[in-house]
mmCIF file of the N, C-alpha and C atoms, coordinates in Angstrom:
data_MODEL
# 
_entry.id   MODEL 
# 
loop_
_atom_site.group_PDB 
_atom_site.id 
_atom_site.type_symbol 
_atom_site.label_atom_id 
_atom_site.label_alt_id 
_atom_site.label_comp_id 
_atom_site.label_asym_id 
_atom_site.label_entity_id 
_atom_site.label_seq_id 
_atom_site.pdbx_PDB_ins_code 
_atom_site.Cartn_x 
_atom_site.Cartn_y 
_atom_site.Cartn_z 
_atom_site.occupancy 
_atom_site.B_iso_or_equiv 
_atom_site.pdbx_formal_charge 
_atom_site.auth_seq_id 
_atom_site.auth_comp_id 
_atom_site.auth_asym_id 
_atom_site.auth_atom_id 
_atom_site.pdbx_PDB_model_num 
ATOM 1   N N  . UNK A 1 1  ? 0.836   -1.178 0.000   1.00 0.00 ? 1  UNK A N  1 
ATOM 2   C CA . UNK A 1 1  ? 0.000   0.000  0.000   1.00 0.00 ? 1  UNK A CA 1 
ATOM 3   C C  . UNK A 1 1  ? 0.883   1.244  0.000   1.00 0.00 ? 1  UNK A C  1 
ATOM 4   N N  . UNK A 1 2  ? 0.846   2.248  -0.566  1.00 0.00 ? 2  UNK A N  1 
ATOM 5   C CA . UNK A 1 2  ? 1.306   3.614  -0.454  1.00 0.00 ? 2  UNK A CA 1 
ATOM 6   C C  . UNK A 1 2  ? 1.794   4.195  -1.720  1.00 0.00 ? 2  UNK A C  1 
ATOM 7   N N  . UNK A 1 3  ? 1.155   4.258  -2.488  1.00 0.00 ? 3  UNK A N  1 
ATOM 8   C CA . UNK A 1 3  ? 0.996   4.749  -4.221  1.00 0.00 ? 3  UNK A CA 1 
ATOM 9   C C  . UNK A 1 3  ? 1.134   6.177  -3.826  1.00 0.00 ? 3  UNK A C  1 
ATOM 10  N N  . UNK A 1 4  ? 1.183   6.818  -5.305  1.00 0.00 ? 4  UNK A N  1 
ATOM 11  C CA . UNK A 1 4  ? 1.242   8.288  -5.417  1.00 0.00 ? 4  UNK A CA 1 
ATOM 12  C C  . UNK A 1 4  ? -0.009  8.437  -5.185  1.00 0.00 ? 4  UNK A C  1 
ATOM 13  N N  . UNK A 1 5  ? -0.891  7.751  -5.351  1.00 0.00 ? 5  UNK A N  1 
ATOM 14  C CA . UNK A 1 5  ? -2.622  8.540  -5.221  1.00 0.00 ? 5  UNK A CA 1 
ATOM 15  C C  . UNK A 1 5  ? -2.998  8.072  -3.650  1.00 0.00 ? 5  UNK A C  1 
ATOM 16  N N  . UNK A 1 6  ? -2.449  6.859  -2.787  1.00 0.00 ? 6  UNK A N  1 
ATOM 17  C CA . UNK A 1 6  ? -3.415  6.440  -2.059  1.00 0.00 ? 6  UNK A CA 1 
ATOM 18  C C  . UNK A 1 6  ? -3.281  7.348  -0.422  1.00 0.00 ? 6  UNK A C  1 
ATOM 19  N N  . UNK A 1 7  ? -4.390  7.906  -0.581  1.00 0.00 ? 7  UNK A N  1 
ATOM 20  C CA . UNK A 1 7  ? -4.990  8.749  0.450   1.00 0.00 ? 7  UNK A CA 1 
ATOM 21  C C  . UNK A 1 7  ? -5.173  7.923  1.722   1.00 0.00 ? 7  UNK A C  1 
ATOM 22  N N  . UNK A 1 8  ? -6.061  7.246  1.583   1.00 0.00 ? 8  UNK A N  1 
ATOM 23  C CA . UNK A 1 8  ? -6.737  6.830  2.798   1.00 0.00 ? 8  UNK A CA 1 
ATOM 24  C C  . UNK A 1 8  ? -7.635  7.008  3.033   1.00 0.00 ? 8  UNK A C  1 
ATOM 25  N N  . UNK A 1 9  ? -8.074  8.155  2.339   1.00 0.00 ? 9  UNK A N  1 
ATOM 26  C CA . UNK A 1 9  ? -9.934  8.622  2.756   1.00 0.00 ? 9  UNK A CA 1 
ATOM 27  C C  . UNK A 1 9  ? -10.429 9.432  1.272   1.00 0.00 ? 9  UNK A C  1 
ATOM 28  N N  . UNK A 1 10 ? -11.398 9.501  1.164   1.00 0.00 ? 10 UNK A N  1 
ATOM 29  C CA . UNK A 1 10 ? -12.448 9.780  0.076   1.00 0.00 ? 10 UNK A CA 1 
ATOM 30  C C  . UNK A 1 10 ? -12.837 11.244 0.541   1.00 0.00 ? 10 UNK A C  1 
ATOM 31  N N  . UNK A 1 11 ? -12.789 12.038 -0.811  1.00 0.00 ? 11 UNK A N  1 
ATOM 32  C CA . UNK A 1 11 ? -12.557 13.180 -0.766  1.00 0.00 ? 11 UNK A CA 1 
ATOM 33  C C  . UNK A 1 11 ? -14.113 13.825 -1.696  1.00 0.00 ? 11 UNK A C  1 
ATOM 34  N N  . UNK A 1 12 ? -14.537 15.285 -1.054  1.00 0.00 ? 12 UNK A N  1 
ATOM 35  C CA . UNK A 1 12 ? -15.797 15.699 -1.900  1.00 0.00 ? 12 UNK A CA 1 
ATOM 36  C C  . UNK A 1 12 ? -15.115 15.762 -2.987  1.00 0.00 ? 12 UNK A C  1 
ATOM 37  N N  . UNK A 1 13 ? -16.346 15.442 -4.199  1.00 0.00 ? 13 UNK A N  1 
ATOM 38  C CA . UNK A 1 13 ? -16.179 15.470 -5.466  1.00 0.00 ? 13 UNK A CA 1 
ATOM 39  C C  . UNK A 1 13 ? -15.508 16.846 -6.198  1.00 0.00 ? 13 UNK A C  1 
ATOM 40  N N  . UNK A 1 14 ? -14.768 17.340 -6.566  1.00 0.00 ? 14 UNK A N  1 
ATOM 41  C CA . UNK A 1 14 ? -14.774 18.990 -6.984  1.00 0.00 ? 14 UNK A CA 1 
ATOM 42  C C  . UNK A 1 14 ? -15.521 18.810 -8.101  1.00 0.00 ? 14 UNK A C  1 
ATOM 43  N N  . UNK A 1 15 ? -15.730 20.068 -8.376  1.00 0.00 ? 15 UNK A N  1 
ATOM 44  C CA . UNK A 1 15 ? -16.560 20.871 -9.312  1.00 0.00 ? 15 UNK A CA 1 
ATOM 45  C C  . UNK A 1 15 ? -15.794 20.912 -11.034 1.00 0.00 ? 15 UNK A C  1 
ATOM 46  N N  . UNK A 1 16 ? -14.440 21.365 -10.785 1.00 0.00 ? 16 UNK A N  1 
ATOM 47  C CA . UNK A 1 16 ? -13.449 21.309 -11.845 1.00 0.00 ? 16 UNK A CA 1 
ATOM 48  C C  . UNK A 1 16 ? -12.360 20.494 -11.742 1.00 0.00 ? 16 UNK A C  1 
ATOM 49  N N  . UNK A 1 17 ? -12.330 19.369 -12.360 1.00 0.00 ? 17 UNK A N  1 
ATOM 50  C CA . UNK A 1 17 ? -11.641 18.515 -12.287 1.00 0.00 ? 17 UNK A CA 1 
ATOM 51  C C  . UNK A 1 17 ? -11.134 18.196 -13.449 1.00 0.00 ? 17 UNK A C  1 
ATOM 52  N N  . UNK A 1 18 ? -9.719  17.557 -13.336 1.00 0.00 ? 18 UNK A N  1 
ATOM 53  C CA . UNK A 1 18 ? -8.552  17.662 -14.054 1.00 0.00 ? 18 UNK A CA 1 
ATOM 54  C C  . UNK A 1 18 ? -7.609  16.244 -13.657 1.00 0.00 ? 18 UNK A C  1 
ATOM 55  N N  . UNK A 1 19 ? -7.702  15.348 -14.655 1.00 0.00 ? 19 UNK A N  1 
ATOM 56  C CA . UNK A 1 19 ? -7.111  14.056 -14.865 1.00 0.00 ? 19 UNK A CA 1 
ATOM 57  C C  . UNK A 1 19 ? -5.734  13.753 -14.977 1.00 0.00 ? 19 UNK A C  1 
ATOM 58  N N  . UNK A 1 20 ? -4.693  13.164 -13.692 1.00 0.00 ? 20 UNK A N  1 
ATOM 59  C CA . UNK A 1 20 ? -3.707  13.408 -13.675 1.00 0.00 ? 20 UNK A CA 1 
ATOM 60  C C  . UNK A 1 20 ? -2.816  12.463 -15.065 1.00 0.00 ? 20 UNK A C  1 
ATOM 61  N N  . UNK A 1 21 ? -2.261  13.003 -15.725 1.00 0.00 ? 21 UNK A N  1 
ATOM 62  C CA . UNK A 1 21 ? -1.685  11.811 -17.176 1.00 0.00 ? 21 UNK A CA 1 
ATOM 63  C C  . UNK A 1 21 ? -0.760  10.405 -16.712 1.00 0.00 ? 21 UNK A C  1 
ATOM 64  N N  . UNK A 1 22 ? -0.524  10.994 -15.723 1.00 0.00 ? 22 UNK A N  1 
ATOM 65  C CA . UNK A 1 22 ? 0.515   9.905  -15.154 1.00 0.00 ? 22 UNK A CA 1 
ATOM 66  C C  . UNK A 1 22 ? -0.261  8.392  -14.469 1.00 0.00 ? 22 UNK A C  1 
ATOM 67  N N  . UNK A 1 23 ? -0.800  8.754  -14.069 1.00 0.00 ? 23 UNK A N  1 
ATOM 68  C CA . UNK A 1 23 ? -1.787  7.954  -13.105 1.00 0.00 ? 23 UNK A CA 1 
ATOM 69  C C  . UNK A 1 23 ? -3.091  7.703  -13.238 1.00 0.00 ? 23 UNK A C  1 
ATOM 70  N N  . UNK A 1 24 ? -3.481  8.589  -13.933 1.00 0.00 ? 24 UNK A N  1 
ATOM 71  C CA . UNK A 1 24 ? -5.094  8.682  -14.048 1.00 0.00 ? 24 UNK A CA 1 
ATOM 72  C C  . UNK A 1 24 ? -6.167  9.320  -13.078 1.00 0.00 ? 24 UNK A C  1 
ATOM 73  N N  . UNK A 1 25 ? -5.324  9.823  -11.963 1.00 0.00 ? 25 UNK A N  1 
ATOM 74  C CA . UNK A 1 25 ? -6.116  10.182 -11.025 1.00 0.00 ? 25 UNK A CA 1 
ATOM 75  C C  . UNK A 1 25 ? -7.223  11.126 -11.214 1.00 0.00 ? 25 UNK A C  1 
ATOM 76  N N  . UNK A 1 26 ? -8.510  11.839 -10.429 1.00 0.00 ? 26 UNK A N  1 
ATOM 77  C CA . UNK A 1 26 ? -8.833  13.164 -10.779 1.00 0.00 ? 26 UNK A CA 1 
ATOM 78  C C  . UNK A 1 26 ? -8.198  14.212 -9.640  1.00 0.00 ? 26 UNK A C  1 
ATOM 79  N N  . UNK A 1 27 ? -8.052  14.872 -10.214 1.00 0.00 ? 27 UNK A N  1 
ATOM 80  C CA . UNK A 1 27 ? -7.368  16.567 -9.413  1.00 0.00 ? 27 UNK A CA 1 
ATOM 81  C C  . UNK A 1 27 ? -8.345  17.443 -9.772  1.00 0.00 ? 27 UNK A C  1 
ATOM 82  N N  . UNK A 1 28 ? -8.150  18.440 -8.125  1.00 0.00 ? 28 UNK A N  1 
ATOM 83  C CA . UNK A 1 28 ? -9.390  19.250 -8.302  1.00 0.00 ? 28 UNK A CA 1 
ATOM 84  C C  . UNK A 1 28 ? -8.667  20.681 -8.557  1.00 0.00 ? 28 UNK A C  1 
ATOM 85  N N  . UNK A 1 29 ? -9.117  21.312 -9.922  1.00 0.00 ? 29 UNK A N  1 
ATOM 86  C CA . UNK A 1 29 ? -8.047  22.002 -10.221 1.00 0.00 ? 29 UNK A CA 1 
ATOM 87  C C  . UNK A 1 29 ? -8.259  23.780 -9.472  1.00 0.00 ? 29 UNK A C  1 
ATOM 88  N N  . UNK A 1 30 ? -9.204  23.302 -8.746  1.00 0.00 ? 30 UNK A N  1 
ATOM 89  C CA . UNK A 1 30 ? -9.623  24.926 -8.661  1.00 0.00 ? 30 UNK A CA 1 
ATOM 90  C C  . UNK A 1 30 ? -9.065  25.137 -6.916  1.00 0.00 ? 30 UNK A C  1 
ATOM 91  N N  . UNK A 1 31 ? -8.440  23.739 -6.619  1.00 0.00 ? 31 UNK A N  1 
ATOM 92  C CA . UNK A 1 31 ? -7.513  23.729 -5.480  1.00 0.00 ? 31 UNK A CA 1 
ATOM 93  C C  . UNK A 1 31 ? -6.358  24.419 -5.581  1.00 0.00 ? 31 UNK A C  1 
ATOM 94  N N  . UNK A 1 32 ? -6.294  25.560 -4.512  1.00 0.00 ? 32 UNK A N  1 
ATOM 95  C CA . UNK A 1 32 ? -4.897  26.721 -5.086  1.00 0.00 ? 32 UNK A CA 1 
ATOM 96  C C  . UNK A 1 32 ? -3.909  26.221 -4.389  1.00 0.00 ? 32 UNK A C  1 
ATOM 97  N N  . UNK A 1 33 ? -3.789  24.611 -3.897  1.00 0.00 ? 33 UNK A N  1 
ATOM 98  C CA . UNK A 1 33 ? -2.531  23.478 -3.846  1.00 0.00 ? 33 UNK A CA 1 
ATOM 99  C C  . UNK A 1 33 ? -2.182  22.788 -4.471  1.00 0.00 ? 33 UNK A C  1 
ATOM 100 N N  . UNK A 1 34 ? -3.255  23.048 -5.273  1.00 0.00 ? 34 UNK A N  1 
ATOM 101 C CA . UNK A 1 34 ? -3.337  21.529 -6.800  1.00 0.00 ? 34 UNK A CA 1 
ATOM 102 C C  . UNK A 1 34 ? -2.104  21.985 -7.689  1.00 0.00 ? 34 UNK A C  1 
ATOM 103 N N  . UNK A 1 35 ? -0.945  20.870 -7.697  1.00 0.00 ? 35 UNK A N  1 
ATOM 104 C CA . UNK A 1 35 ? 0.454   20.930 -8.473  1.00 0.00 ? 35 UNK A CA 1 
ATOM 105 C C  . UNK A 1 35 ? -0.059  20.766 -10.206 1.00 0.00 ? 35 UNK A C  1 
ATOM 106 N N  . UNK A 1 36 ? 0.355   22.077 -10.726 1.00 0.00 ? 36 UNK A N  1 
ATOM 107 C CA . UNK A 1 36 ? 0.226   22.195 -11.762 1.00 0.00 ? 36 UNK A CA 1 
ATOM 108 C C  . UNK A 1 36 ? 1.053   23.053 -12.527 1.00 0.00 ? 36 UNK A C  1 
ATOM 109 N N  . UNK A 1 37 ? 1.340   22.215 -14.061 1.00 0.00 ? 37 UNK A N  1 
ATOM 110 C CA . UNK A 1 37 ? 2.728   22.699 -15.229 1.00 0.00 ? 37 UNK A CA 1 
ATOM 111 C C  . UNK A 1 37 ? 1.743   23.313 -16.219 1.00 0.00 ? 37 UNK A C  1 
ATOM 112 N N  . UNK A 1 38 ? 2.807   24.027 -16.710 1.00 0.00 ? 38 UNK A N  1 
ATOM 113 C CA . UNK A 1 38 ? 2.014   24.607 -18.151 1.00 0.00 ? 38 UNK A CA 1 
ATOM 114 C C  . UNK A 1 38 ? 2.976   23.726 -18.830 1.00 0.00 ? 38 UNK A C  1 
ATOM 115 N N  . UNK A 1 39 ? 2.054   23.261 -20.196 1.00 0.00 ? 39 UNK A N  1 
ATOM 116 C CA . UNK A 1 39 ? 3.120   22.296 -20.713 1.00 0.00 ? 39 UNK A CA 1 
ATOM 117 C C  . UNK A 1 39 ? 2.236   22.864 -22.540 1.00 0.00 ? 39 UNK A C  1 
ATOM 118 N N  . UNK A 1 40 ? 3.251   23.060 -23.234 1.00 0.00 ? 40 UNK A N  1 
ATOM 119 C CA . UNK A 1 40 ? 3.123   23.741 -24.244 1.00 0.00 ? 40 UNK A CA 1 
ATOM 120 C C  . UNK A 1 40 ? 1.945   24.432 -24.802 1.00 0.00 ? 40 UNK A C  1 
ATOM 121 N N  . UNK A 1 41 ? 1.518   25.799 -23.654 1.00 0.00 ? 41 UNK A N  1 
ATOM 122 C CA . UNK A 1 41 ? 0.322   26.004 -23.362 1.00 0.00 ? 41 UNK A CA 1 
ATOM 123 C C  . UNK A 1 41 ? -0.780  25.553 -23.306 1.00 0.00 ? 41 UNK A C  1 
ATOM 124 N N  . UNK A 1 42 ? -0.809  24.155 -22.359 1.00 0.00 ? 42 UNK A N  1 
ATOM 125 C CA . UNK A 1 42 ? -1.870  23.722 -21.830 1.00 0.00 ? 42 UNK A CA 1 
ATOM 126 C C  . UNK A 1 42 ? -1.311  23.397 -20.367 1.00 0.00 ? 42 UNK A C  1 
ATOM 127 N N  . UNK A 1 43 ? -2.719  23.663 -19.546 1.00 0.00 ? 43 UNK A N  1 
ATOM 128 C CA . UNK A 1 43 ? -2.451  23.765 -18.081 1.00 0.00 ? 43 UNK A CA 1 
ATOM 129 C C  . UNK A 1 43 ? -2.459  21.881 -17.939 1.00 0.00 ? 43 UNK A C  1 
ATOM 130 N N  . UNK A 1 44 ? -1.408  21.336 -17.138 1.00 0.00 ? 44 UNK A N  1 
ATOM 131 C CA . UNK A 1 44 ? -1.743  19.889 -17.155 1.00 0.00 ? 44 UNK A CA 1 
ATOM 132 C C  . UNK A 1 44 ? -1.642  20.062 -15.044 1.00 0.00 ? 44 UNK A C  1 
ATOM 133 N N  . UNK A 1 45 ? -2.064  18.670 -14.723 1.00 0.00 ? 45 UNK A N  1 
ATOM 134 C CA . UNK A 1 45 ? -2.589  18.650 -12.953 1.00 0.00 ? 45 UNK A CA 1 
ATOM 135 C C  . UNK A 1 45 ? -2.316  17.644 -12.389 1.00 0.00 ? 45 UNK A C  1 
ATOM 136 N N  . UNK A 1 46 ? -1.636  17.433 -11.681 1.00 0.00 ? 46 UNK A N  1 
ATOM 137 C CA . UNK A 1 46 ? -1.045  16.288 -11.119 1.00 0.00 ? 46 UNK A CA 1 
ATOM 138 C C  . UNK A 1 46 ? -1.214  15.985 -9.896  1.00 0.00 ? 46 UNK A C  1 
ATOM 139 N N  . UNK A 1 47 ? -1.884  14.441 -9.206  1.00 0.00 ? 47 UNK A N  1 
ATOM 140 C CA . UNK A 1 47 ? -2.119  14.074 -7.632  1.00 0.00 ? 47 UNK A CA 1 
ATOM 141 C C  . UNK A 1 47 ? -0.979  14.137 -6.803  1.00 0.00 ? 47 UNK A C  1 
ATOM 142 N N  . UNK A 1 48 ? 0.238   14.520 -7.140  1.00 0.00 ? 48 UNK A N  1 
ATOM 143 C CA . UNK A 1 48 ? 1.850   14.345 -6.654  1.00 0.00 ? 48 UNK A CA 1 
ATOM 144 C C  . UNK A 1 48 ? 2.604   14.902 -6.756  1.00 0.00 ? 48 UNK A C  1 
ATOM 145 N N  . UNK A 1 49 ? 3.710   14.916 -6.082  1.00 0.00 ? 49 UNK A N  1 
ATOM 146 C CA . UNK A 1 49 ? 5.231   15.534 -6.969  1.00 0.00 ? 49 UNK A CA 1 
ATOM 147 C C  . UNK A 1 49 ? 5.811   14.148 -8.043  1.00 0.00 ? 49 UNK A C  1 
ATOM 148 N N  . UNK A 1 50 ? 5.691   12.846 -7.557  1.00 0.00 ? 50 UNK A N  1 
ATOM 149 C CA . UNK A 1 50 ? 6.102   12.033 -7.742  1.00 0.00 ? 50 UNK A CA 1 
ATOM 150 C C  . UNK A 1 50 ? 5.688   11.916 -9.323  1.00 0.00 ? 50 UNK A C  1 
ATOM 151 N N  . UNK A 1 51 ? 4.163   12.159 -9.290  1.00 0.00 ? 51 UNK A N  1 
ATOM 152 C CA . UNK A 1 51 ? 3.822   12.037 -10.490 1.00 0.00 ? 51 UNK A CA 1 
ATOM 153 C C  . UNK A 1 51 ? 3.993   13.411 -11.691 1.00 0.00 ? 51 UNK A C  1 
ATOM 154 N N  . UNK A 1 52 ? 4.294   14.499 -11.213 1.00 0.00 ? 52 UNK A N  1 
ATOM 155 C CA . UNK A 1 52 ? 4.753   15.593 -11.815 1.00 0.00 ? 52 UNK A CA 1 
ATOM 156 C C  . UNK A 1 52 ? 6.059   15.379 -12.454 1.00 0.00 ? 52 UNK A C  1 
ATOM 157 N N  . UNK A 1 53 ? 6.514   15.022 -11.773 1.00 0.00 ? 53 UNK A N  1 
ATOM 158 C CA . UNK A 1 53 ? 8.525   14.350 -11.553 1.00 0.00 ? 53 UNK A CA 1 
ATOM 159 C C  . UNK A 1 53 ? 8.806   13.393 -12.903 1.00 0.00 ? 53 UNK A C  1 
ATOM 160 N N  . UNK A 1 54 ? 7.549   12.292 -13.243 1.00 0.00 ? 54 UNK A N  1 
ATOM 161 C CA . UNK A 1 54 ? 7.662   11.650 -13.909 1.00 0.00 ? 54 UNK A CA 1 
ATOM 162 C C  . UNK A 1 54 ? 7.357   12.460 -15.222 1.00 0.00 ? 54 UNK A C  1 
ATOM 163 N N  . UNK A 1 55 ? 6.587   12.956 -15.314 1.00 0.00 ? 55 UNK A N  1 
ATOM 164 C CA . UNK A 1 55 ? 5.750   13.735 -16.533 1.00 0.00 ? 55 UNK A CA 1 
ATOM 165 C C  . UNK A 1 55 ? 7.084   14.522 -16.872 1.00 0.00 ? 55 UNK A C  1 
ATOM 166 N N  . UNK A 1 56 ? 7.676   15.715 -15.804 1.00 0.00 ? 56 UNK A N  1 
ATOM 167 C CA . UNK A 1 56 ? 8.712   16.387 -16.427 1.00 0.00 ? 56 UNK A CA 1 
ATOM 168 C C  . UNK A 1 56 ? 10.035  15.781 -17.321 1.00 0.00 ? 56 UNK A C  1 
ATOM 169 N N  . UNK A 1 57 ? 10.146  14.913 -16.711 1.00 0.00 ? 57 UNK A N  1 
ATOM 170 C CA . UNK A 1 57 ? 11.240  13.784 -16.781 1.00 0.00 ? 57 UNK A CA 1 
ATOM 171 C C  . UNK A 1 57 ? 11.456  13.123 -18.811 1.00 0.00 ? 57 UNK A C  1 
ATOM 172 N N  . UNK A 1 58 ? 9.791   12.758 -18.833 1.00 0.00 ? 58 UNK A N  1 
ATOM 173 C CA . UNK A 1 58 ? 9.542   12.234 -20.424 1.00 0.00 ? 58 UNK A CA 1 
ATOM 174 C C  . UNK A 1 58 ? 7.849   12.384 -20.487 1.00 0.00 ? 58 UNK A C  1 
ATOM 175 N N  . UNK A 1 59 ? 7.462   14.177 -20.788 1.00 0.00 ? 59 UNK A N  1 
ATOM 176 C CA . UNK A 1 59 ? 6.319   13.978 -21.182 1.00 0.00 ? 59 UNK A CA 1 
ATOM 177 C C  . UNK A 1 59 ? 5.463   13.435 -22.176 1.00 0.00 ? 59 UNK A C  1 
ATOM 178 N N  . UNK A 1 60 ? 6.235   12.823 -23.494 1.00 0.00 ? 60 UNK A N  1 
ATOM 179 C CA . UNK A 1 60 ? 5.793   12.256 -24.582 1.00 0.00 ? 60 UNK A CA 1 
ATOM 180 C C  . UNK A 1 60 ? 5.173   10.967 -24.328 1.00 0.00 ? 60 UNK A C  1 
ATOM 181 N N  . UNK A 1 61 ? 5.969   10.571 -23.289 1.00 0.00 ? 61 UNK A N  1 
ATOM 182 C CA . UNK A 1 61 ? 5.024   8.912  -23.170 1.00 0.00 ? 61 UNK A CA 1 
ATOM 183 C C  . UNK A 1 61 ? 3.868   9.060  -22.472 1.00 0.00 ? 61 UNK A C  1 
ATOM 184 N N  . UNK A 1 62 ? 3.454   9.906  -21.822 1.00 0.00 ? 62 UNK A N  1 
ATOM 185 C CA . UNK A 1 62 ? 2.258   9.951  -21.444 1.00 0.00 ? 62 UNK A CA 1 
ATOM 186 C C  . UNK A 1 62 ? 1.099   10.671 -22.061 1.00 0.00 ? 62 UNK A C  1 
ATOM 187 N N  . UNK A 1 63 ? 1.458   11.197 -22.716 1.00 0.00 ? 63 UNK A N  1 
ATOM 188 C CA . UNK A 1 63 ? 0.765   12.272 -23.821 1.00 0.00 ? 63 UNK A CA 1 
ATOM 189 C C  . UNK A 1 63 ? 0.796   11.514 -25.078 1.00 0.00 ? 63 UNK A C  1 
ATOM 190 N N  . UNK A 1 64 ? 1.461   10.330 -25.198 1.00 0.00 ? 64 UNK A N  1 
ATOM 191 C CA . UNK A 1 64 ? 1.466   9.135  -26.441 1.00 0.00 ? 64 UNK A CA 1 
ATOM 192 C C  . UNK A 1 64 ? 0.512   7.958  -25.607 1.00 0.00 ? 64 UNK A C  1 
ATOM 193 N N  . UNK A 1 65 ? 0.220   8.369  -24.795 1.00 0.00 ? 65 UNK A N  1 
ATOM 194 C CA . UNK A 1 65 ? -0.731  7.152  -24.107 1.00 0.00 ? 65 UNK A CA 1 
ATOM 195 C C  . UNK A 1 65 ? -2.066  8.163  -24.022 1.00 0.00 ? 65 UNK A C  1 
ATOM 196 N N  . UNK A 1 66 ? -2.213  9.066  -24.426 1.00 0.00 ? 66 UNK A N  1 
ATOM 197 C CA . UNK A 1 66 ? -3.859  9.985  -23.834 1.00 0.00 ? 66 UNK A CA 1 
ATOM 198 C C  . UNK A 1 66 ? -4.161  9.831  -25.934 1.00 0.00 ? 66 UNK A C  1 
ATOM 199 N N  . UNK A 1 67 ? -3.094  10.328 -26.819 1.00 0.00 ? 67 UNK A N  1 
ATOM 200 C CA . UNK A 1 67 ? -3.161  10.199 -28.045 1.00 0.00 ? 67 UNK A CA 1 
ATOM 201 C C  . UNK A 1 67 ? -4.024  8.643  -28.275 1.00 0.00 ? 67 UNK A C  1 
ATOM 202 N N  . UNK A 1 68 ? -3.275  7.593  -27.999 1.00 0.00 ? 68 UNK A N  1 
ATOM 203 C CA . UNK A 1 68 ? -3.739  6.450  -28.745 1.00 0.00 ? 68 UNK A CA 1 
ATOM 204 C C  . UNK A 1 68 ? -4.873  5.957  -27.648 1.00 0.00 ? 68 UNK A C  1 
ATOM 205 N N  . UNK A 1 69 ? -4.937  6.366  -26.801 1.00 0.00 ? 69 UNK A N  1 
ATOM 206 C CA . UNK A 1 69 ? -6.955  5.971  -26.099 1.00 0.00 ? 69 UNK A CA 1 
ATOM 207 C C  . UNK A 1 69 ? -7.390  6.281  -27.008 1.00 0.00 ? 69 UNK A C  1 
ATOM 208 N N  . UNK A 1 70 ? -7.370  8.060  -27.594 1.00 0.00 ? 70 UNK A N  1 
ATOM 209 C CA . UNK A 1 70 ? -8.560  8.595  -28.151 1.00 0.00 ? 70 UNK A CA 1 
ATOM 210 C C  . UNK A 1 70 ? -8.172  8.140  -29.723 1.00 0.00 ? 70 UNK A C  1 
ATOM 211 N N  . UNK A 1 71 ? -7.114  7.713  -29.999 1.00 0.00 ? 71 UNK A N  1 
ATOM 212 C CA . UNK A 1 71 ? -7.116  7.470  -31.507 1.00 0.00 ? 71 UNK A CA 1 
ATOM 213 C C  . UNK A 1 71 ? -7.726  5.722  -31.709 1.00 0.00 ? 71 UNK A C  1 
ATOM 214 N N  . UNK A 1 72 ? -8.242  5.180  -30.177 1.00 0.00 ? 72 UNK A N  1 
ATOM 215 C CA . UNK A 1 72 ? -9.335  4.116  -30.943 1.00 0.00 ? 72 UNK A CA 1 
ATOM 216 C C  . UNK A 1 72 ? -10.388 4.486  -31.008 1.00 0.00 ? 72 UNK A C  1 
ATOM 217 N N  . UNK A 1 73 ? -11.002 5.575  -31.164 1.00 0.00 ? 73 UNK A N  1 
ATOM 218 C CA . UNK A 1 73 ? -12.674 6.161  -31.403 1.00 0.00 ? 73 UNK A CA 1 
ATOM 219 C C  . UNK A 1 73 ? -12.678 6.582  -32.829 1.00 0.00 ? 73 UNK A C  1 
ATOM 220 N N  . UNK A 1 74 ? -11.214 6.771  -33.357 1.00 0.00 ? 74 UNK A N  1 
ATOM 221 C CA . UNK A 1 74 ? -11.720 7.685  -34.938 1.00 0.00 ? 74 UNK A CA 1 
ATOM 222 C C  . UNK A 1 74 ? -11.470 6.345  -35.863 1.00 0.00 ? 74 UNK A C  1 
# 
């Protein structure tokens, strides 16, 4: 047990929410703690440092994994 996401407790739903790429988590983005990059002008949101860390590190593979979800619908 002790992932980048695991809390321990269940959190209110937010209102604006924002899907971490790394993990999948949701982030509530209108949290003014919520860790967040601008990444070639788009705001991206992350449940972690851990998972920020990774994204900075090699953002293409995760942004090549959000690409080919949505490239099985077309």
């Amino acid at each position: 047990m002790g992932g980048c996401c695991d809390q321990g407790f269940k959190r209110k739903e937010a209102d604006a929410v924002s899907k971490d790429p790394v993990c999948g988590m949701k982030v509530d983005c209108e949290n003014k703690g919520a860790l967040k990059l601008n990444h070639e002008g788009n705001d991206v949101y992350f449940c972690s440092t851990a998972c920020m860390t990774k994204f900075i590190n090699d953002p293409e593979a995760y942004l090549k994994k959000k690409k080919s979800f949505f490239g099985l619908f077309n």
